[in-house]
C-alpha positions as CSV (number, residue, x, y, z in Angstrom):
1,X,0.0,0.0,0.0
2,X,1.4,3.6,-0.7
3,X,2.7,5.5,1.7
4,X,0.9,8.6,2.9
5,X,3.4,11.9,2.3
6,X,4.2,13.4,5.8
7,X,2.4,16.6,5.6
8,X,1.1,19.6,7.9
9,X,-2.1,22.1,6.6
10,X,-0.8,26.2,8.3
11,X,-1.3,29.8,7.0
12,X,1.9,30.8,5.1
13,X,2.8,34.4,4.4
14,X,2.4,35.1,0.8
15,X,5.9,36.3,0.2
16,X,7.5,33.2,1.8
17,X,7.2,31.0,-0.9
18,X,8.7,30.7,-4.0
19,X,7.3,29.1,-7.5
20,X,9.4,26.2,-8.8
21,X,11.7,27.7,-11.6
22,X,10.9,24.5,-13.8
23,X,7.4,24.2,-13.6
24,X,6.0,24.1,-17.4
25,X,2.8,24.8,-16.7
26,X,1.0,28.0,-18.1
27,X,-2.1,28.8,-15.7
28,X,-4.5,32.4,-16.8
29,X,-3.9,34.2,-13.6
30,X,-6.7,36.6,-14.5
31,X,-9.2,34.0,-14.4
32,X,-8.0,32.3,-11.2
33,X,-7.9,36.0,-9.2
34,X,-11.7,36.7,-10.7
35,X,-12.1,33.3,-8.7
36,X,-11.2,34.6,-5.7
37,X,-12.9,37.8,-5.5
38,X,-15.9,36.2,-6.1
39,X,-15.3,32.9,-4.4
40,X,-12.9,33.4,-2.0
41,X,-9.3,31.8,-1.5
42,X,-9.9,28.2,-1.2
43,X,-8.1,24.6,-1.0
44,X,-4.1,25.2,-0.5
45,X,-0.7,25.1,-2.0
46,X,0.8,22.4,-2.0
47,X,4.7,23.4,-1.1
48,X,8.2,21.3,-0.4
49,X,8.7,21.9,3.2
50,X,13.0,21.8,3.0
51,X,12.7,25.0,0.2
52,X,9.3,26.2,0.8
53,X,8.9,25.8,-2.8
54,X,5.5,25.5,-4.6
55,X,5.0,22.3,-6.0
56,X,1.4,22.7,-7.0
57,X,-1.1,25.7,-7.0
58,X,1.7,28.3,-8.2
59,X,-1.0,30.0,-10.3
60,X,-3.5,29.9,-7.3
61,X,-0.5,31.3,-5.4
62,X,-0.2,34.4,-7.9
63,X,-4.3,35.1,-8.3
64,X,-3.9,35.3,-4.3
65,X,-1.0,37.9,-5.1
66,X,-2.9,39.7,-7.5
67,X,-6.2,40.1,-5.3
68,X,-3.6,41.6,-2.6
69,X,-3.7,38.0,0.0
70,X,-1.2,38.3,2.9
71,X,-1.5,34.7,3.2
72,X,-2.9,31.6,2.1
73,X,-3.0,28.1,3.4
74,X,-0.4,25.7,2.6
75,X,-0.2,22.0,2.2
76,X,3.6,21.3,3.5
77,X,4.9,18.3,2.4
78,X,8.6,16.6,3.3
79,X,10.0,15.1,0.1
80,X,13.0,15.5,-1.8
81,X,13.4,17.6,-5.5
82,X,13.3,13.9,-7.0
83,X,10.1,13.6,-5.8
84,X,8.9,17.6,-6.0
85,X,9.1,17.5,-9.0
86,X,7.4,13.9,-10.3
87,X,4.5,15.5,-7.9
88,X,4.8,18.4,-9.7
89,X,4.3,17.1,-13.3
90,X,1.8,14.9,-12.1
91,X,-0.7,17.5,-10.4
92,X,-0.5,19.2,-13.9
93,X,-0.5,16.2,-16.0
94,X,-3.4,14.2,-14.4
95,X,-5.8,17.4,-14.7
96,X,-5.3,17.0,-18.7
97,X,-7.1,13.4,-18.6
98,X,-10.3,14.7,-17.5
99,X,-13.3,15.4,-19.7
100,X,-17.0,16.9,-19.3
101,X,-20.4,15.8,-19.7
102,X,-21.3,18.7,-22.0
103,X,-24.9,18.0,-21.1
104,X,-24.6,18.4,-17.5
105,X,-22.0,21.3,-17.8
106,X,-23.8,23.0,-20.0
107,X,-27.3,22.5,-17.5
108,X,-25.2,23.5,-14.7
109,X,-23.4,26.9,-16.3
110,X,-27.3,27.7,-17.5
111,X,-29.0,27.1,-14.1
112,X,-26.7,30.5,-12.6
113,X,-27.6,33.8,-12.4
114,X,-24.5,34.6,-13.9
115,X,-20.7,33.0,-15.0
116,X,-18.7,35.4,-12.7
117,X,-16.0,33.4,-10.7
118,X,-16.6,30.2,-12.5
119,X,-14.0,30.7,-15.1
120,X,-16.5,30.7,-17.9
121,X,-18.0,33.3,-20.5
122,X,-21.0,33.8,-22.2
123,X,-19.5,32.9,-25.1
124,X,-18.2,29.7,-23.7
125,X,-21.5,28.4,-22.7
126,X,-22.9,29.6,-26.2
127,X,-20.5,27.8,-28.0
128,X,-20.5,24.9,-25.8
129,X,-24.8,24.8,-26.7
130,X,-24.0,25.2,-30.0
131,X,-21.7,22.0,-30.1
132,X,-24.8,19.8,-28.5
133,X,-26.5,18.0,-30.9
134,X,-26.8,21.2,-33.9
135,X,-27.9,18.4,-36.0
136,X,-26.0,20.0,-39.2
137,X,-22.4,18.7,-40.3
138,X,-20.1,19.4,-43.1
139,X,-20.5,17.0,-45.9
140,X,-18.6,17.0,-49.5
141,X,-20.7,18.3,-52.4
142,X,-20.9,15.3,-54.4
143,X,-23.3,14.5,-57.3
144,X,-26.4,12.6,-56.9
145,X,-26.2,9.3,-58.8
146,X,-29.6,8.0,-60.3
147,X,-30.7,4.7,-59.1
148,X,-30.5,1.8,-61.1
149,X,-33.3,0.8,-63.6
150,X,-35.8,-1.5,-62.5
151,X,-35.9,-5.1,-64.3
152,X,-38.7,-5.5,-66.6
153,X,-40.9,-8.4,-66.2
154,X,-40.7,-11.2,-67.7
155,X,-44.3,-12.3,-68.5
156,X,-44.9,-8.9,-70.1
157,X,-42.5,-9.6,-73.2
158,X,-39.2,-8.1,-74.1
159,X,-40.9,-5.3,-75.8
160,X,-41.5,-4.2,-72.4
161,X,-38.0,-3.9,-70.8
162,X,-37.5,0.0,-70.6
163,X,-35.8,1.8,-68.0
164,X,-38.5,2.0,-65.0
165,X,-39.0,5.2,-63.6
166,X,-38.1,5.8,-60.6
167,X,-41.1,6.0,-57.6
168,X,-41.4,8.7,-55.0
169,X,-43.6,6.8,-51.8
170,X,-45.1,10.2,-50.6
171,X,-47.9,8.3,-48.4
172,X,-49.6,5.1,-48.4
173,X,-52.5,6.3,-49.8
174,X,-51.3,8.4,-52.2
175,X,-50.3,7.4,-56.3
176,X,-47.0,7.0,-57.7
177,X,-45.8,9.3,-59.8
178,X,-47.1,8.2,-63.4
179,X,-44.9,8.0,-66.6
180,X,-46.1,11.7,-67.6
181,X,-44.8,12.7,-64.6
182,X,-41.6,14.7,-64.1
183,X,-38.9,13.5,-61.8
184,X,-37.0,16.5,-61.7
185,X,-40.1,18.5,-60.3
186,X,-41.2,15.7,-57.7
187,X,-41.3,17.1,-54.2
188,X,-38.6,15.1,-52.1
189,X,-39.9,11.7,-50.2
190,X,-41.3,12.9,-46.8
191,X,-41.7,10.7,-43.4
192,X,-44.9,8.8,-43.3
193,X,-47.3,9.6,-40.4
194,X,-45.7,9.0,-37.0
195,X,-42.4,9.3,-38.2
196,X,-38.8,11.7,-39.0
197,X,-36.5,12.2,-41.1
198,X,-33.0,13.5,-41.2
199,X,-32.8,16.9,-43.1
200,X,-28.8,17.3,-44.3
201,X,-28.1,20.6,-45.4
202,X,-24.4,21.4,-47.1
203,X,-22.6,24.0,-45.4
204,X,-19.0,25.9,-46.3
205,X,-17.1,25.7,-43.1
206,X,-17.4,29.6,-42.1
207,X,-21.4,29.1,-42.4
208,X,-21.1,26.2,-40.2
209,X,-19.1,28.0,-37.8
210,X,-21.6,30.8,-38.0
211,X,-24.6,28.4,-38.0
212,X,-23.5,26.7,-34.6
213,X,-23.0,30.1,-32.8
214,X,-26.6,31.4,-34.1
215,X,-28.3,28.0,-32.6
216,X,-25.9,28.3,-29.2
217,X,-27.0,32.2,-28.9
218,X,-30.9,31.0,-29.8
219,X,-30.7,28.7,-27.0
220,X,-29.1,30.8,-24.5
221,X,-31.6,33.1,-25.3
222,X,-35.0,30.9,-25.7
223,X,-34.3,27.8,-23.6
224,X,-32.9,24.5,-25.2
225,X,-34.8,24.4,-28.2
226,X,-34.4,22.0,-30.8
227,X,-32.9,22.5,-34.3
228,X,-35.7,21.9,-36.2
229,X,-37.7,24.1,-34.0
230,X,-35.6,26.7,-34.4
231,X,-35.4,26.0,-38.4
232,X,-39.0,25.8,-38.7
233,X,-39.2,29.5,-37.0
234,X,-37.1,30.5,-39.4
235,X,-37.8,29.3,-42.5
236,X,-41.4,30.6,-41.9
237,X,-40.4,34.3,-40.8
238,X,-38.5,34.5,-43.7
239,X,-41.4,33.1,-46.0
240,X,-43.6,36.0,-44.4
């Protein structure tokens, strides 16, 4: 079983520690201070007792600077600079493995009166909105290919056997398109009663970009509505 680092939790003056000179992690200070002004200082630094050095929390250490803290609390731990540092890379490297549940993240960011001292923007959690389930992606622009001819049958002679038109099912109840009908002008198949069906629209990648950041603002605005609510509003208000 691992050992447990000999350590001791006390208020250290700010100016009494130092940051490790190798540590190659770039926090945003900004961010961290806007924290604590709304937050508060809290959790410690973790520091190497024999050099009062910080081993993790350096950019917590300089938001407390920045918001004028004469102290903060410290986690001192005895270990060598063997062992400082491998506890240093891994506090920054774990962090990197972690991912959200946009769902819940998004739910969470949306159920606040507002983002201050949580690190996010508005823009953030429109984005973030825009990237749940848009329902539109980037496809190439390829040409339609014409499905094959249907085979002829047999009993009704070879005289017969002429490329079949192909049939649009627009309901149950409804005819197929006869041969004086116009494939070209045939509306496209719909879903029967009861049912969907996927609408793909081509996009160039800046209209995508812009697409995604319309729905996320939408949203933010109006509530999580769907795509295809949002579409339908749309496509009517610009028909009227």
């Amino acid at each position: 079983m691992p050992a447990i680092v000999s350590q001791a939790y006390r208020m250290v003056p700010v100016g009494d520690l130092e940051p490790h000179p190798e540590n190659p992690h770039r926090g945003d200070v900004d961010v961290i201070a806007e924290s604590i002004a709304k937050n508060g200082f809290y959790g410690t630094v973790m520091v190497q007792k024999s050099r009062m050095r910080i081993i993790a929390g350096e950019h917590r250490w300089r938001g407390a600077k920045k918001r004028g803290l004469a102290e903060v609390p410290a986690l001192v731990i005895d270990v060598d600079d063997d062992t400082a540092t491998r506890i240093m890379l891994a506090d920054n490297r774990t962090a990197e493995f972690g991912a959200y549940d946009d769902q819940v993240l998004a739910g969470l960011l949306r159920g606040l009166d507002d983002l201050d001292g949580t690190g996010w923007s508005d823009d953030d959690l429109n984005d973030l909105l825009a990237d749940i389930d848009s329902g539109i992606e980037i496809v190439e622009d390829a040409p339609a290919s014409r499905r094959p001819a249907a085979a002829a049958d047999e009993d009704e002679g070879d005289d017969r056997q002429e490329r079949a038109r192909p049939r649009i099912d627009l309901d149950d109840d409804e005819d197929d398109l006869g041969d004086d009908g116009d494939e070209d002008d045939a509306p496209p198949p719909r879903p029967k009663a009861g049912l969907t069906a996927d609408l793909l629209i081509t996009l160039t990648a800046a209209e995508h970009d812009e697409v995604n950041a319309l729905l996320g603002r939408i949203r933010a605005r109006d509530g999580n509505a769907s795509t295809a609510q949002i579409v339908l509003a749309a496509l009517r208000a610009y028909a009227d």
